[in-house]
Every structure is written in C-alpha cells, then in structure tokens.
C-alpha positions as CSV (number, residue, x, y, z in Angstrom):
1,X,121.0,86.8,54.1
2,X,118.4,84.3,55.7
3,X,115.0,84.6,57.4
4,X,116.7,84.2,60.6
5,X,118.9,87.2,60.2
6,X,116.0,89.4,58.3
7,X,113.7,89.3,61.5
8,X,116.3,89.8,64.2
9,X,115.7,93.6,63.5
10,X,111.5,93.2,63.6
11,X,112.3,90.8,66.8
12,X,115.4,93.4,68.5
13,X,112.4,96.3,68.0
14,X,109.3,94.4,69.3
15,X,111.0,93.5,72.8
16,X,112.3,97.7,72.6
17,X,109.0,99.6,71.8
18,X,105.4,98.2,73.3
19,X,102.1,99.7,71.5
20,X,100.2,99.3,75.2
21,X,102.4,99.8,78.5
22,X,105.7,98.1,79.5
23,X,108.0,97.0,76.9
24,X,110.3,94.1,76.9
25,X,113.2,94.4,80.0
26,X,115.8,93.1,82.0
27,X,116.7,94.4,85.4
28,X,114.9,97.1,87.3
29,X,115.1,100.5,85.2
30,X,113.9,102.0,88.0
31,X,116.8,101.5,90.2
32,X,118.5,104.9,88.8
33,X,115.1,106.7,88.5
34,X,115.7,110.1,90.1
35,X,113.3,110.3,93.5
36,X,110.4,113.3,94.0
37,X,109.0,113.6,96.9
38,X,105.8,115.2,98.7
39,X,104.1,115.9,101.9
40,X,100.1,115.5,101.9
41,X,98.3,116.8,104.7
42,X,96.6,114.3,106.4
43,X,93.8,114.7,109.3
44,X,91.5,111.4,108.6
45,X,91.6,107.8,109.5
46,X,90.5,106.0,106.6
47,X,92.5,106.5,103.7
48,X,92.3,105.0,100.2
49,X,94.8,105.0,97.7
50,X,93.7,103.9,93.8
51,X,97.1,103.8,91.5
52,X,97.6,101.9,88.1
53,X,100.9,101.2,86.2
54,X,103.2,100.9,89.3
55,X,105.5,99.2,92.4
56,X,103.0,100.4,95.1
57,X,105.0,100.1,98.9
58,X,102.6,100.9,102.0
59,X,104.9,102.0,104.8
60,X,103.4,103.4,108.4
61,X,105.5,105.8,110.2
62,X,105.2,107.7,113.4
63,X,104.0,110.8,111.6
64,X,100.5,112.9,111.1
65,X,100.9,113.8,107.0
66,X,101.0,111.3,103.9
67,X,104.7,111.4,103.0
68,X,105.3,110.2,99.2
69,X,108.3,109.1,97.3
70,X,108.3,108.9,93.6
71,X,110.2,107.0,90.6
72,X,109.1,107.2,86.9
73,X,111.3,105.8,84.3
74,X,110.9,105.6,80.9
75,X,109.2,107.4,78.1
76,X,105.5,107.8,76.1
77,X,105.4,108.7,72.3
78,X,109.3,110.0,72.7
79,X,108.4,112.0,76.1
80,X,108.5,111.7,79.7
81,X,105.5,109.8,81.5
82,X,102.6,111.8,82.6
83,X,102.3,111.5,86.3
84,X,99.6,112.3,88.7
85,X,99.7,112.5,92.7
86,X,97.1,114.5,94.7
87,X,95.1,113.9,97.6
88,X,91.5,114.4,97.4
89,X,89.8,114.4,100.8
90,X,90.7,111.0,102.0
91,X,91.7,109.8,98.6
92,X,95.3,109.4,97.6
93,X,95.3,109.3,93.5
94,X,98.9,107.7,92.3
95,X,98.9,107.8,88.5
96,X,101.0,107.4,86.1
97,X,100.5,107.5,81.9
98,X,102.0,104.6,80.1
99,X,99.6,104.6,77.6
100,X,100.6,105.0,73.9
101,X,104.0,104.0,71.8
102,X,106.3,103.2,75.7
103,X,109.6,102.3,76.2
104,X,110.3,100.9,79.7
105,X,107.5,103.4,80.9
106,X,107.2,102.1,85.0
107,X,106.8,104.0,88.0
108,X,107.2,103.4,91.8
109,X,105.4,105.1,94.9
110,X,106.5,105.0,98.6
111,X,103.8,105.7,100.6
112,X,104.3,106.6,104.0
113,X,100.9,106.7,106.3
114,X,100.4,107.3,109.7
115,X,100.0,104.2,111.9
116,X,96.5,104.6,112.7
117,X,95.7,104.8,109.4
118,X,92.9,102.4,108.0
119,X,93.8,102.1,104.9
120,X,92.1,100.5,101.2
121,X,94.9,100.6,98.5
122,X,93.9,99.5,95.0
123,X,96.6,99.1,91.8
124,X,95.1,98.5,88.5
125,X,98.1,97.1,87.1
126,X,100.9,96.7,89.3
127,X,102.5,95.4,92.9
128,X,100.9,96.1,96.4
129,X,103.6,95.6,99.2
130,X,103.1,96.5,103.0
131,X,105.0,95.9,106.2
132,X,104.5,96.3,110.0
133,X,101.1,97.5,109.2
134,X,98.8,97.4,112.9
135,X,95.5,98.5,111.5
136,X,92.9,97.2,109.3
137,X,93.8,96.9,105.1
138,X,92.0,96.2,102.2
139,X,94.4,95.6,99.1
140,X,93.4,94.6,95.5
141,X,94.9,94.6,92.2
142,X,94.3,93.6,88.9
143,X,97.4,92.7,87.7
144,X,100.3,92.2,90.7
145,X,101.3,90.7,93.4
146,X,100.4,90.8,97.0
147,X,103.5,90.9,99.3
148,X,102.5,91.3,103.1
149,X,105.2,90.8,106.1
150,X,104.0,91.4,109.9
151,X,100.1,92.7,110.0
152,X,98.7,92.7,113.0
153,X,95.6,94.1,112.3
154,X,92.0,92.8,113.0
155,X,90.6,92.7,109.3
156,X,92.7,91.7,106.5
157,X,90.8,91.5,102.8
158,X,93.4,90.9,99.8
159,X,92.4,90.4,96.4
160,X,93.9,89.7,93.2
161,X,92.7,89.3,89.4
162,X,95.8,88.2,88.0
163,X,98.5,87.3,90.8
164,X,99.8,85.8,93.7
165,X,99.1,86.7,97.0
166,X,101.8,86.3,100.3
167,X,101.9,86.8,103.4
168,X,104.3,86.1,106.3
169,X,103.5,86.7,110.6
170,X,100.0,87.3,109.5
171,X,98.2,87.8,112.6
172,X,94.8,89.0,112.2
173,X,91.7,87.4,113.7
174,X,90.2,87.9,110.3
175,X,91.5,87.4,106.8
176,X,90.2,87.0,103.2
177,X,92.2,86.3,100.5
178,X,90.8,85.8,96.5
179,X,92.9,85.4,93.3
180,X,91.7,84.3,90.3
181,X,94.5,83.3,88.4
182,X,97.4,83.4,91.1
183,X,98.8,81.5,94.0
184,X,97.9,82.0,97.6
185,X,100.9,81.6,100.5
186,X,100.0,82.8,104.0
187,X,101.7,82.5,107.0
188,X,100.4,82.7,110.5
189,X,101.7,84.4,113.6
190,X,99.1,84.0,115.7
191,X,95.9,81.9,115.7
192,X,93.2,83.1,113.7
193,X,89.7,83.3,114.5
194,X,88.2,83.2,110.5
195,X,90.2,82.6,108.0
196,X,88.7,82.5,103.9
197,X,90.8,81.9,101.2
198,X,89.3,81.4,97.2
199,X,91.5,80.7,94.0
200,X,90.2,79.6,90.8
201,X,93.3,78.9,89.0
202,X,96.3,78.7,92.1
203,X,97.3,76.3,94.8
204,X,96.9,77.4,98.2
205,X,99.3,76.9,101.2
206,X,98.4,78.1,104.8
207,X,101.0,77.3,108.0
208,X,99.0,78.0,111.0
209,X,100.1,78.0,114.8
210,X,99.2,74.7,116.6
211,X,95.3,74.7,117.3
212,X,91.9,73.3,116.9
213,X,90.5,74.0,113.6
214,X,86.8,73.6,111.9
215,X,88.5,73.1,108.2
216,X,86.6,73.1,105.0
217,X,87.7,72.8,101.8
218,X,86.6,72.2,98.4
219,X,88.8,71.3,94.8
220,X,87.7,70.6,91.6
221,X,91.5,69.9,89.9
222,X,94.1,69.5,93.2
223,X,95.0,67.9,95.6
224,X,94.1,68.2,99.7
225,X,96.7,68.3,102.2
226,X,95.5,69.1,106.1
227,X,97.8,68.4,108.7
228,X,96.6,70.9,111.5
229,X,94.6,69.0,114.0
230,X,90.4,69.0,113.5
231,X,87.1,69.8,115.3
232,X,83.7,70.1,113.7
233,X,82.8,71.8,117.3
234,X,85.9,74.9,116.9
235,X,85.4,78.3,117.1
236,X,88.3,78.7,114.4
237,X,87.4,78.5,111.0
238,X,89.2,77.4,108.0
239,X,87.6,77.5,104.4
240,X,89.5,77.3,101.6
241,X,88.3,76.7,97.8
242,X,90.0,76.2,94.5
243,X,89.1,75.2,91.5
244,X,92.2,74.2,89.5
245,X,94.9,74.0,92.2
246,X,96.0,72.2,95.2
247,X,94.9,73.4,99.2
248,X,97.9,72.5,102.1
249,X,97.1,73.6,105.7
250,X,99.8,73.0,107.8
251,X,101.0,73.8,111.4
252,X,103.6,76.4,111.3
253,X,104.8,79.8,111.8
C-alpha cells in the first residue's frame, strides 16, 4: 500500500471530526434540522441580541413579542449541541455550544422583532442577515458576513472582524461600515447625508444616487475609482479608507 493510500483514512477523518467548532462540509446540514420555536415577551424599544456559532436572520413583523425560530444540527463529544435562548430584560442571548470534539455542530436563529424595534445584534462567530428593517441597527460580528436588503432607517453602524459586509436599497442618512479583513459592497436607495466606510484588508464599492458629493478617500495598496460628481462646498459626505484594497464610488442604485 503507498503513502497516498495510508493517509486517506487520517485525511477522510480530519475533514469528519473538528477538535474546535465546525468540521469539514458540503451543503447546508441544516436544511433538515427539525425547527423549535418560542415567543418572548417583549415591552421595550431597544433590543440587543449577542449570539455566537450561528446563521443569525433579523426579520420585523407586525407583532408586540420576540418570536424565535430555531435549527441546531449536529453533535458535541457524541451528543446533541447545548443551546441557549432566553431573554433578559432587553437582552436576547442566542447560544449555542460547539465547543469540544464537533461534527457539523451549526445552528440557525430566526428572529422576528417588532418593527419599532431599535435593535444591536452581535454574532461572535457567524452570519448577520436583516431585511425591510425601518429603524435604527447596529450589527457586528467577528467572524461572518453582513447581508442587508432595504433599511430605511436613520443610523446604520455595521462592523466586521473577519468578513464582508453588503448592502442593497440602503437608505439611511447615516451609515458606518468597518471590516478588517473583508470586502465592503453598499448600495444606495436614496441619497445619503454621511456616509463612512474603513477596511484594512477589502476593496470597497459604493453606487450612490446621482448627487453632489464632498468625497475623501485614502489607500495605501489599491486603486481609486470616483465617478459620482464632486464639491468641496457639499453637505454630503463621503469618506472612505483602505489600507490594502481598492475604493469605487459610483452613481447607481
């Protein structure tokens, strides 16, 4: 028998069992995840939400409670995840356990809010996605993706240590968006008033309606691209900074 047939085994186990969280997959395993669900009484405005290890979905609906839908997949040391959902005063915890000898361990969270809820939604390690959201959010992650379609909110702040941040019909007067390692893709539905957008490693593509602009931008490693029309004496204001990636501002929507 040769090497290459000795270590298909050692290879064959490593993409099957991880020592940390995920292990090695293909396809969604949580497509056939059986659903819980739960109703959180709600009587706030502000709401945050901190979760870790998961798909985390933002959805406002014309109710008063926090409605939840959860998947889990997978298994920890030969057992089911540990998972954790409660609401502490205005703080929605979504956690689940993938620590440990996992195999496929994921998990996914719905989260239905009312839509007057302010809300600040943080995911440790795993996906933020929103739609239709009319107030104001804060979203970070550490490890994720960003995925916005149709705010039309006054504040948007999005932040991401390790992935890409998008947005589409983004029409807040007021957006920030940071990534350190991660690409940053907004799209405009309306004109903005103050727009600030930072990557160290990540280009960074805005389409904004047709307008004056007061652009600024700064690149160590890229390339520039501005295409929107200029005025040092506009009330609109563009800044943009990368380190190691390309800026294009464009007119578009």
């Amino acid at each position: 028998m040769t090497s290459r047939y000795r270590a298909l085994p050692a290879i064959l186990a490593a993409c099957t069992i991880s020592l940390a969280a995920t292990a090695c997959s293909s396809g969604d395993e949580l497509a056939d995840a059986p659903k819980d669900s739960k109703t959180f009484e709600f009587t706030g405005t502000n709401l945050s939400i901190e979760s870790n290890a998961s798909e985390l979905e933002l959805v406002p609906a014309d109710i008063q409670d926090i409605q939840v839908e959860r998947q889990v997949s997978g298994s920890v040391n030969g057992n089911a995840p540990e998972s954790e959902w409660v609401l502490a005063g205005n703080t929605l915890t979504l956690k689940t356990g993938c620590a440990g000898v996992s195999i496929s361990c994921k998990a996914r969270y719905v989260v239905k809010v009312p839509r007057n809820a302010v809300i600040s939604a943080e995911n440790t390690d795993g996906s933020i996605q929103a739609s239709e959201i009319s107030t104001d959010l804060t979203a970070t992650t550490g490890k994720g993706n960003i995925r916005l379609n149709n705010f039309s909110g006054h504040k948007l702040d999005l932040t991401s240590d390790n992935g890409n941040i998008a947005g589409d019909r983004i029409s807040a007067p007021s957006v920030t968006a940071t990534s350190d390692n991660g690409e940053v893709q907004l799209r405009f539905g309306a004109v903005p008033d103050n727009v600030g957008v930072k990557s160290d490693d990540g280009n960074v593509e805005l389409a904004l309606p047709e307008s004056d602009y007061r652009v600024d931008t700064k690149t160590k490693h890229g390339k520039v691209t501005v295409s929107v029309a200029e005025s040092s004496a506009s009330m609109r204001a563009i800044q943009v900074d990368t380190r190691n990636g390309d800026i294009s501002i464009m007119n578009g929507q």
